[in-house]
Backbone bond lengths (Angstrom), bond angles and torsions (degrees), N, CA, C in turn:
res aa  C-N    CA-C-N  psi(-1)  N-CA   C-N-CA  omega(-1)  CA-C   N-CA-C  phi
1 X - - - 1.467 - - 1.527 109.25 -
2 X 1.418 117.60 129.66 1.295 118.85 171.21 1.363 120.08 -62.54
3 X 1.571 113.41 148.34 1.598 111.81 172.50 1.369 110.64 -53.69
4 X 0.822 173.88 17.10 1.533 153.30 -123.33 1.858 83.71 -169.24
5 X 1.405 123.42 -51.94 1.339 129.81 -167.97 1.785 86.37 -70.09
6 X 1.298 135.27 -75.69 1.280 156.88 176.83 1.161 109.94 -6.01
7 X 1.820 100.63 -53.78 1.606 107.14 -164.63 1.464 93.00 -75.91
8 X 1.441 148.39 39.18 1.231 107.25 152.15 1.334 109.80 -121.39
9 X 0.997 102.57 41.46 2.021 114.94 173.67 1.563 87.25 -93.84
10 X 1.423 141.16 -47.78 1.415 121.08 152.71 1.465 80.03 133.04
11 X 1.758 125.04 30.48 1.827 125.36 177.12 1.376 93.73 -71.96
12 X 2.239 137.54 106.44 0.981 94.19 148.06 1.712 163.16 2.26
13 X 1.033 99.99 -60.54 1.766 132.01 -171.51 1.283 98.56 -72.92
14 X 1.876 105.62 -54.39 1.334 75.37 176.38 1.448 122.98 -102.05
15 X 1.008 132.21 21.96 1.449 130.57 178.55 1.760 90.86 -88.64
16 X 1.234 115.68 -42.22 1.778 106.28 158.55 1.938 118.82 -25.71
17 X 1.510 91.93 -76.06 1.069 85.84 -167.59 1.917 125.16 -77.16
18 X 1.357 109.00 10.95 1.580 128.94 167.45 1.018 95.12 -70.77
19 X 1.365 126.32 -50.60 1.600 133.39 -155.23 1.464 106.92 -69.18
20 X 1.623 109.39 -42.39 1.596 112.98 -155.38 2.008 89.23 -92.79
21 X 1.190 105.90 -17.33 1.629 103.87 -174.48 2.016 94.71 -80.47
22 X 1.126 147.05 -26.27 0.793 148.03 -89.34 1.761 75.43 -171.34
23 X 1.537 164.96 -44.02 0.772 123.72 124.98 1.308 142.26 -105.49
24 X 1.327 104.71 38.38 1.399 113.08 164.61 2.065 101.08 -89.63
25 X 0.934 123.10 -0.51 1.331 136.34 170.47 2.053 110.45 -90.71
26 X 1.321 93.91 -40.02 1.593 104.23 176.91 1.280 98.16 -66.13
27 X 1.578 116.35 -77.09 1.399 135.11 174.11 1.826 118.20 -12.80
28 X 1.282 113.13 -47.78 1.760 142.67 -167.86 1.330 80.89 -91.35
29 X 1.664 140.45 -63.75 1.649 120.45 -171.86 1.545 119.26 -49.37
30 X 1.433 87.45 -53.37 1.687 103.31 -179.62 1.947 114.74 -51.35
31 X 1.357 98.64 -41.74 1.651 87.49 -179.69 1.934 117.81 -82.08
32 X 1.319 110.83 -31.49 1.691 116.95 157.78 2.059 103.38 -41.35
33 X 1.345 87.98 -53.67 1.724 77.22 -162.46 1.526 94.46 -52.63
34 X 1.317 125.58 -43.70 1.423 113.63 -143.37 1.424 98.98 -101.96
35 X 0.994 114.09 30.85 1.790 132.02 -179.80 1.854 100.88 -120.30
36 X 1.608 109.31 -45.09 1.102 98.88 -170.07 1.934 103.54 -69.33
37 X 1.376 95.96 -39.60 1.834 113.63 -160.75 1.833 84.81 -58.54
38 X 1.347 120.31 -39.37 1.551 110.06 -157.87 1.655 100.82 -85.67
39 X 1.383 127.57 -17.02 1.299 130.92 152.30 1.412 121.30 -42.90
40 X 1.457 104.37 -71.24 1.672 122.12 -176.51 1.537 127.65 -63.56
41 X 1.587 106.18 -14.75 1.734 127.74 142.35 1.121 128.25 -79.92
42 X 1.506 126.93 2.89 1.350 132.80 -163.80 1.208 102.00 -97.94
């Protein structure tokens, strides 16, 4: 089971690590977009 599913049994720790999986996933979207956009201006 993923952290993110986990954290809602309500484990501190792990609702931590849902959180940090969760935007380190945002974080990784955000730099693709601005990889693809700086491609398609290139």
């Amino acid at each position: 089971m993923s952290p993110a599913l986990t954290a809602w049994h309500g484990e501190p720790g792990l609702i931590a690590a849902g959180q940090a999986a969760l935007a380190e996933r945002v974080a990784a979207n955000g730099a693709a977009a601005s990889l693809r956009t700086a491609l398609q201006s290139a």
